[in-house]
Backbone as CSV, one residue per row, in Angstrom:
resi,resn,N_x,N_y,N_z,CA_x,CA_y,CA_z,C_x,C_y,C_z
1,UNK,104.540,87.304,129.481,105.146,88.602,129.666,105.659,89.120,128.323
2,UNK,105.210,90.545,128.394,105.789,90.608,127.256,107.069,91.695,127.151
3,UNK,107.361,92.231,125.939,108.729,93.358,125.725,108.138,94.326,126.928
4,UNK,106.916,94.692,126.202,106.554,96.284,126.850,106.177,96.140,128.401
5,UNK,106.129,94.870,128.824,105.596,95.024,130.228,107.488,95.216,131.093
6,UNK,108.310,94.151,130.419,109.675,94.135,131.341,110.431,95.689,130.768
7,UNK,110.018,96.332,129.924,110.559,97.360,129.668,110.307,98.613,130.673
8,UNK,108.839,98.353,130.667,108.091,99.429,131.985,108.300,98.769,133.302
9,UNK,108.008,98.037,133.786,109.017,97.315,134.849,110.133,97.643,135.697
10,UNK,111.379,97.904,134.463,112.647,98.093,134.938,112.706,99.352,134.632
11,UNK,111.414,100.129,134.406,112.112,101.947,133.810,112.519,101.764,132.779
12,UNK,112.867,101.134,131.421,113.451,101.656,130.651,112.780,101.935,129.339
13,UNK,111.380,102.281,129.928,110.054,103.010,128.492,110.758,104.008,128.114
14,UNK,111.474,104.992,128.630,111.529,106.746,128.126,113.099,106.509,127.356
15,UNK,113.810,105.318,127.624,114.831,104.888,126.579,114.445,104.650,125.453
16,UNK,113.295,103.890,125.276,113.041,102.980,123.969,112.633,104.836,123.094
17,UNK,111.556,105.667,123.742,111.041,106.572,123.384,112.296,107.207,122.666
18,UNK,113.252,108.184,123.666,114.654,108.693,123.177,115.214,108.227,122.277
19,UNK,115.287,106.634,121.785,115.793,106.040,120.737,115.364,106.293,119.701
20,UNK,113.678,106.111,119.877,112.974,106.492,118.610,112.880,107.841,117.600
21,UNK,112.869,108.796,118.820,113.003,110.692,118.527,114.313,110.549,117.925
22,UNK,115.725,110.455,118.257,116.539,110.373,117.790,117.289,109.850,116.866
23,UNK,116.424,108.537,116.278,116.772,107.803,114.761,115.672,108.657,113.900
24,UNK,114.439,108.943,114.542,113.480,110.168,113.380,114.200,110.999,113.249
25,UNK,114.597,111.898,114.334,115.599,113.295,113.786,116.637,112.966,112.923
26,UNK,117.810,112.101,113.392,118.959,111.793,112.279,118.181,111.088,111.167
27,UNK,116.846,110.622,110.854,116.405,110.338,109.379,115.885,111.325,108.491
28,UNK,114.900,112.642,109.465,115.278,114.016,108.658,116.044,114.185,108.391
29,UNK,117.111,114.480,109.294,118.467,115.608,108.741,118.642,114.628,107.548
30,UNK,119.021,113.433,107.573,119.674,113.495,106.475,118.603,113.287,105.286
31,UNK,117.945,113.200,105.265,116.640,113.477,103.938,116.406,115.049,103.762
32,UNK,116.531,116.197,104.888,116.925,117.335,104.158,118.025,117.387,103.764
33,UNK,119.117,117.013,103.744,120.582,117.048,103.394,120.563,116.726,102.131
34,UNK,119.757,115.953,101.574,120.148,115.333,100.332,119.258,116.372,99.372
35,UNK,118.015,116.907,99.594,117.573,117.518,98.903,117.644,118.751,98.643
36,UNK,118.780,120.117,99.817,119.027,121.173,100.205,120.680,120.926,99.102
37,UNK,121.342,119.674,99.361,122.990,120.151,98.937,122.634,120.526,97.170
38,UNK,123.622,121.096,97.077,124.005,121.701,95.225,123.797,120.435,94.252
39,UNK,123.143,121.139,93.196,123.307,120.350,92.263,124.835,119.556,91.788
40,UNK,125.233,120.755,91.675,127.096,120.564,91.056,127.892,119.262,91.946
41,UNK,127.361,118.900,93.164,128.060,118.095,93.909,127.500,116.852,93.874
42,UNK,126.490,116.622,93.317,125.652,115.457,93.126,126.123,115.183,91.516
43,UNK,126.412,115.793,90.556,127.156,115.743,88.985,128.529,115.017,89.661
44,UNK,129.198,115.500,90.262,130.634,115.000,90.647,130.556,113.829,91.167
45,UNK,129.626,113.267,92.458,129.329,112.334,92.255,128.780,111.134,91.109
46,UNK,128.053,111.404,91.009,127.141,111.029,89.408,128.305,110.136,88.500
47,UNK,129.298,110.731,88.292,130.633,110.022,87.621,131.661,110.100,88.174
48,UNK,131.707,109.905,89.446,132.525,108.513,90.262,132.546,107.462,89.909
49,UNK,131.762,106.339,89.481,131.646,105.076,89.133,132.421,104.895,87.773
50,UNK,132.280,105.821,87.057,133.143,105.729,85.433,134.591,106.398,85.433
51,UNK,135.167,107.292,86.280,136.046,107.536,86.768,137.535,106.655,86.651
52,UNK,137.984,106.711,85.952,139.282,105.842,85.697,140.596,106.575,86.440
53,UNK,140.125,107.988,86.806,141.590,109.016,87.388,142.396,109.434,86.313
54,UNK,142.447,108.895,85.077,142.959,109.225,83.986,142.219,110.801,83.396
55,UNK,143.184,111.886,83.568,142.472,113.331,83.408,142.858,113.639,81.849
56,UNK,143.494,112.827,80.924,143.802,113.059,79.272,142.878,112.331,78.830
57,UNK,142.274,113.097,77.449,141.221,112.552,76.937,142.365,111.533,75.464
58,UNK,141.706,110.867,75.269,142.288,110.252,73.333,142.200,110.749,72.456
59,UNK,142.838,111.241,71.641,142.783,111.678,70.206,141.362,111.269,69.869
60,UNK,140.731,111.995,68.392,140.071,111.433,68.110,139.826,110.702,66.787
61,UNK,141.498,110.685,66.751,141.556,109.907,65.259,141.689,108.378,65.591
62,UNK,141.462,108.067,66.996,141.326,106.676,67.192,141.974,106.435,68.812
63,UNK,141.664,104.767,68.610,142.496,104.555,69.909,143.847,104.684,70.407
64,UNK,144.388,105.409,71.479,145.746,105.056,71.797,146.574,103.521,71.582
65,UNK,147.617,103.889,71.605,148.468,102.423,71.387,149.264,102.293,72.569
């Protein structure tokens, strides 16, 4: 016996189906999402990772003390 026979069996083929339509749709949306949002918000991201929260820059006659 296999998946697809106890699945059709008990009725629950048009679940597995619904599951599938609905992880494709939420995998569009968000693959248009990423390619539709602003440039400017993907830069802001972009340097998050180097981001210290520190908003004063250093002199540039050297390092702070």
């Amino acid at each position: 016996m296999s998946l697809s026979d106890i699945m059709g069996a008990a009725g629950l083929g048009s679940w597995a189906v619904l599951g599938l339509v609905v992880s494709f749709v939420t995998f569009v949306g968000i693959v248009v999402w990423v390619f539709v949002r602003r440039r400017g918000s993907w830069e802001h991201a972009r340097r998050l990772p180097l981001d210290d929260g520190d908003t004063t820059m250093p002199s540039r006659g050297g390092s702070p003390r």
